[in-house]
C-alpha positions as CSV (number, residue, x, y, z in Angstrom):
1,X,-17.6,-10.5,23.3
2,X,-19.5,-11.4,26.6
3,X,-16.7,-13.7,27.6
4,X,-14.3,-10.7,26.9
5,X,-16.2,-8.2,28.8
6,X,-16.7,-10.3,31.7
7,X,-12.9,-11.6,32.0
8,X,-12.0,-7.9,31.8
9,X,-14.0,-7.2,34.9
10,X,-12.6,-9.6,36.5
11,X,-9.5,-8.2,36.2
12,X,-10.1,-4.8,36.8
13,X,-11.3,-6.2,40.8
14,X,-7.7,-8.1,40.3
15,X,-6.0,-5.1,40.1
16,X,-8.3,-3.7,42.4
17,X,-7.9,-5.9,45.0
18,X,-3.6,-5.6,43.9
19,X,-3.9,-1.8,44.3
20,X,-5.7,-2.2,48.0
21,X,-2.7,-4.4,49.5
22,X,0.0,-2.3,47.3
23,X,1.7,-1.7,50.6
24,X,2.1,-5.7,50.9
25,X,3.9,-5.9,47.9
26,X,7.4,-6.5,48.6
27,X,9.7,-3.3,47.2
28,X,11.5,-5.2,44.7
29,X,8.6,-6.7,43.2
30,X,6.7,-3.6,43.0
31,X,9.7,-2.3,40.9
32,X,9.7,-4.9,38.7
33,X,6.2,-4.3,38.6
34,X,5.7,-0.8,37.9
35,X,8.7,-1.0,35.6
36,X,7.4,-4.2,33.7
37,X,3.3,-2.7,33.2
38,X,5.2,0.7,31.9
39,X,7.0,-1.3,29.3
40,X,4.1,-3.3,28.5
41,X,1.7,0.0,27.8
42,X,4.8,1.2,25.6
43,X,5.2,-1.9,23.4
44,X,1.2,-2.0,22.8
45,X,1.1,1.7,22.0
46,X,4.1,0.8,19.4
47,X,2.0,-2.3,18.1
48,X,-0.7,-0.4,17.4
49,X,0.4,2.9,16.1
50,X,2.9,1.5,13.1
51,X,0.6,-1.6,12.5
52,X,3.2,-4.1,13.8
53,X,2.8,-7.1,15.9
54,X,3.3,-10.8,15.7
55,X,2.4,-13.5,13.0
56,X,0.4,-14.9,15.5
57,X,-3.3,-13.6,16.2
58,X,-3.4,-15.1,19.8
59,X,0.0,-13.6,20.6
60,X,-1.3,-10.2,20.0
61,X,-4.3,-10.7,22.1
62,X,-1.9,-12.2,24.8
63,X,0.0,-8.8,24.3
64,X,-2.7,-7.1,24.5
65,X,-4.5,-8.3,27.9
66,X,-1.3,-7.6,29.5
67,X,-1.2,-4.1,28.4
68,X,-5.1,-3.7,29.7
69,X,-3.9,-4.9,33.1
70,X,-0.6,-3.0,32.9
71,X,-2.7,0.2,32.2
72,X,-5.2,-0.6,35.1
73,X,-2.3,-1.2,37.4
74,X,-0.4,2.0,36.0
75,X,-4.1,4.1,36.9
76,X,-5.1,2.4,40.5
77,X,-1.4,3.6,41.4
78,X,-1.7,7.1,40.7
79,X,-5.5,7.1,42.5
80,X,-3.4,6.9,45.5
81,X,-1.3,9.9,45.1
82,X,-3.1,13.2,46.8
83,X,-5.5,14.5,46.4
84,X,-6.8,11.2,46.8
85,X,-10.4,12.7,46.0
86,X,-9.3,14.1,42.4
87,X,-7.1,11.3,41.3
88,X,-9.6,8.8,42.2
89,X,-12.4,10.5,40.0
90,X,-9.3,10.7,37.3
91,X,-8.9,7.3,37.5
92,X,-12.6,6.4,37.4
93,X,-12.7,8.4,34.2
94,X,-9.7,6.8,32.3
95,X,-10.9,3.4,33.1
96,X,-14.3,3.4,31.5
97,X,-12.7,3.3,28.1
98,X,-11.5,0.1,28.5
99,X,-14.8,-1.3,27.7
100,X,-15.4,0.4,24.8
101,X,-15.8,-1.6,21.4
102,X,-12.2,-0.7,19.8
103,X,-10.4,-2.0,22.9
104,X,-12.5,-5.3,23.3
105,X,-12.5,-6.6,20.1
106,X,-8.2,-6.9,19.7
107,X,-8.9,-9.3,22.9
108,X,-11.3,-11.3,22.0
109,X,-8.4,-13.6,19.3
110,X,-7.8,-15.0,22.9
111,X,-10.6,-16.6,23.0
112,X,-11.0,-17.3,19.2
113,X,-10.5,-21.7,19.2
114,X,-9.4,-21.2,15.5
115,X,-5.8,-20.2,14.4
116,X,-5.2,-17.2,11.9
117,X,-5.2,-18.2,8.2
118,X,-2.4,-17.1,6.7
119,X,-1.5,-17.9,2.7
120,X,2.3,-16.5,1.6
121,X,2.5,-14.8,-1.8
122,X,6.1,-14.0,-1.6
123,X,8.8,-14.5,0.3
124,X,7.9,-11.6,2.4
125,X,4.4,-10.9,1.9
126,X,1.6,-12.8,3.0
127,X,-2.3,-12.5,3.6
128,X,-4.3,-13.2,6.3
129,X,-8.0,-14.5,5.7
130,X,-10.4,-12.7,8.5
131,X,-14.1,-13.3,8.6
132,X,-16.2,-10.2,9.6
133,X,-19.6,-9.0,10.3
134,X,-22.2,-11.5,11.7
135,X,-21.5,-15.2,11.4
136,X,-23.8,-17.3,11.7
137,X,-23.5,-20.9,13.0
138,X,-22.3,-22.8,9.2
139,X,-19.7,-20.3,9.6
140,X,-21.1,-17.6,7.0
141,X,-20.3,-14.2,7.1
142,X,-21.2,-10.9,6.0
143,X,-18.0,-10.5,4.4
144,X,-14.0,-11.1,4.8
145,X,-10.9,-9.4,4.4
146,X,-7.9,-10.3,3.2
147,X,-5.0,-8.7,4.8
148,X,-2.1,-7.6,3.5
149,X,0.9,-7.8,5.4
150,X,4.9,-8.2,5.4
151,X,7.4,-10.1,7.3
152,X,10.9,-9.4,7.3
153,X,13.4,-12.0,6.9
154,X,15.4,-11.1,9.9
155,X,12.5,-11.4,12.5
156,X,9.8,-13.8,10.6
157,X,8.3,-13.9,13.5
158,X,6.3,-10.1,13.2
159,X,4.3,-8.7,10.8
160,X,3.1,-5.3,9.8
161,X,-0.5,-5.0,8.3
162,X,-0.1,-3.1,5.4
163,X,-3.7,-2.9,4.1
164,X,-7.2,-5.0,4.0
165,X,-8.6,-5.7,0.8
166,X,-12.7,-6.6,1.6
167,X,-15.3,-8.8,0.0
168,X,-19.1,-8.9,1.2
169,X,-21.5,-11.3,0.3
170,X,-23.3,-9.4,-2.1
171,X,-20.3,-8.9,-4.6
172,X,-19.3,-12.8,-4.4
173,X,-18.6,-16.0,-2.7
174,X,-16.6,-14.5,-0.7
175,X,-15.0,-18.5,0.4
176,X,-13.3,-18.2,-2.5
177,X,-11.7,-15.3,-2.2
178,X,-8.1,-14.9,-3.2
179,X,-4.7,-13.1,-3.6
180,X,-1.9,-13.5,-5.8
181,X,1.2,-10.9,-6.7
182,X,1.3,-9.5,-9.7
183,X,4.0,-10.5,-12.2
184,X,5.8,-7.1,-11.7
185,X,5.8,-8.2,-8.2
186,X,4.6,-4.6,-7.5
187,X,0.9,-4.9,-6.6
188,X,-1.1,-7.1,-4.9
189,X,-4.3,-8.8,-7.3
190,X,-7.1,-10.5,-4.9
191,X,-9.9,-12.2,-6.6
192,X,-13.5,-13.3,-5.9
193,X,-16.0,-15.5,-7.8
194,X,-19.0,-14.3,-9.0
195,X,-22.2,-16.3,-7.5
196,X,-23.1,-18.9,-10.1
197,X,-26.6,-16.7,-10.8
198,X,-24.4,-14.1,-11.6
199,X,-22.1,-13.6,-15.0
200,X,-19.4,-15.9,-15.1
201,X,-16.3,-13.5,-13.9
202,X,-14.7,-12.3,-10.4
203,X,-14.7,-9.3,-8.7
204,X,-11.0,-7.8,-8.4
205,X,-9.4,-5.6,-6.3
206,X,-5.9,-4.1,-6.4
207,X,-3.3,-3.4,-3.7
208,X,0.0,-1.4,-4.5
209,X,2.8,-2.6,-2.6
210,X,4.5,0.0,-0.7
């Protein structure tokens, strides 16, 4: 997270610095521009409201820096519309969000040195393993979810997250943690070992496939 907030300062002076010598920019770059960081705020709005994106975690961060920046660039421009007084202080006001929690955490998967872990259990249905709360440094974790998501077959590349199913370390050794589909192929069955000073068994959770 530091790492995230401070390369996201960074660019906020970028963009700063970008809205200061606007006038410098030649015209047809500043279309390109403009038209390029509305596009890029469009897309990440889609991503996020219908839970689609790509297979790849690092892609979506990628995505997702460059529609930060795309919204910083889209804000700085309209501080210099008049009133310059009001749409300054607007502007001021609609960029202090950015470095709230919610939009920090999509952008740190840049940064993350590990790949996403993702097991198929169907041709188009697959998990995706993801750690959460604190880890510590043998890798433990408070807990992980498995994610739910489909691929189509005629763009394998994206995904859409469907649903979590979560495990915490109190229920089970949550390492172990697994997902299979069900033999009606309707539901999704994920799986976690009991600790060995518990009962023999697993803790299971269900998933209904839309």
């Amino acid at each position: 997270m530091p790492i995230t907030t401070a390369v996201l300062a960074l660019l906020t002076v970028a963009m700063i610095l970008l809205r200061v010598f606007w006038d410098r920019v030649p015209p047809m770059l500043r279309f390109v521009l403009i038209r390029t960081a509305i596009a890029l705020v469009l897309l990440q709005a889609f991503f996020a409201a219908t839970r689609w994106g790509t297979t790849s975690n690092h892609m979506n961060a990628f995505i997702s820096w460059l529609a930060v920046a795309s919204y910083e660039l889209l804000i700085l421009l309209f501080s210099r519309l008049s009133p310059k007084w009001l749409t300054s202080i607007s502007a001021a006001i609609l960029l202090i969000p950015l470095f709230a929690a919610s939009i920090l955490f999509p952008l740190t998967d840049l940064f993350n040195p590990w790949p996403n872990t993702d097991v198929s259990i169907s041709r188009n249905f697959f998990y995706e393993i993801q750690p959460w709360g604190t880890t510590g440094a043998d890798g433990d974790s408070d807990g992980v979810d498995l994610i739910v998501c489909y691929r189509p077959s005629f763009a394998p590349f994206l995904r859409k997250k469907i649903q979590p199913i979560a495990f915490n370390i109190r229920e089970c050794n949550i390492k172990a943690a697994r997902a299979k589909l069900s033999p009606d192929a309707k539901t999704v069955v994920a799986r976690c070992p009991r600790w060995p000073s518990e009962p023999p068994g697993t803790v299971d959770k269900s998933l209904r496939l839309p």
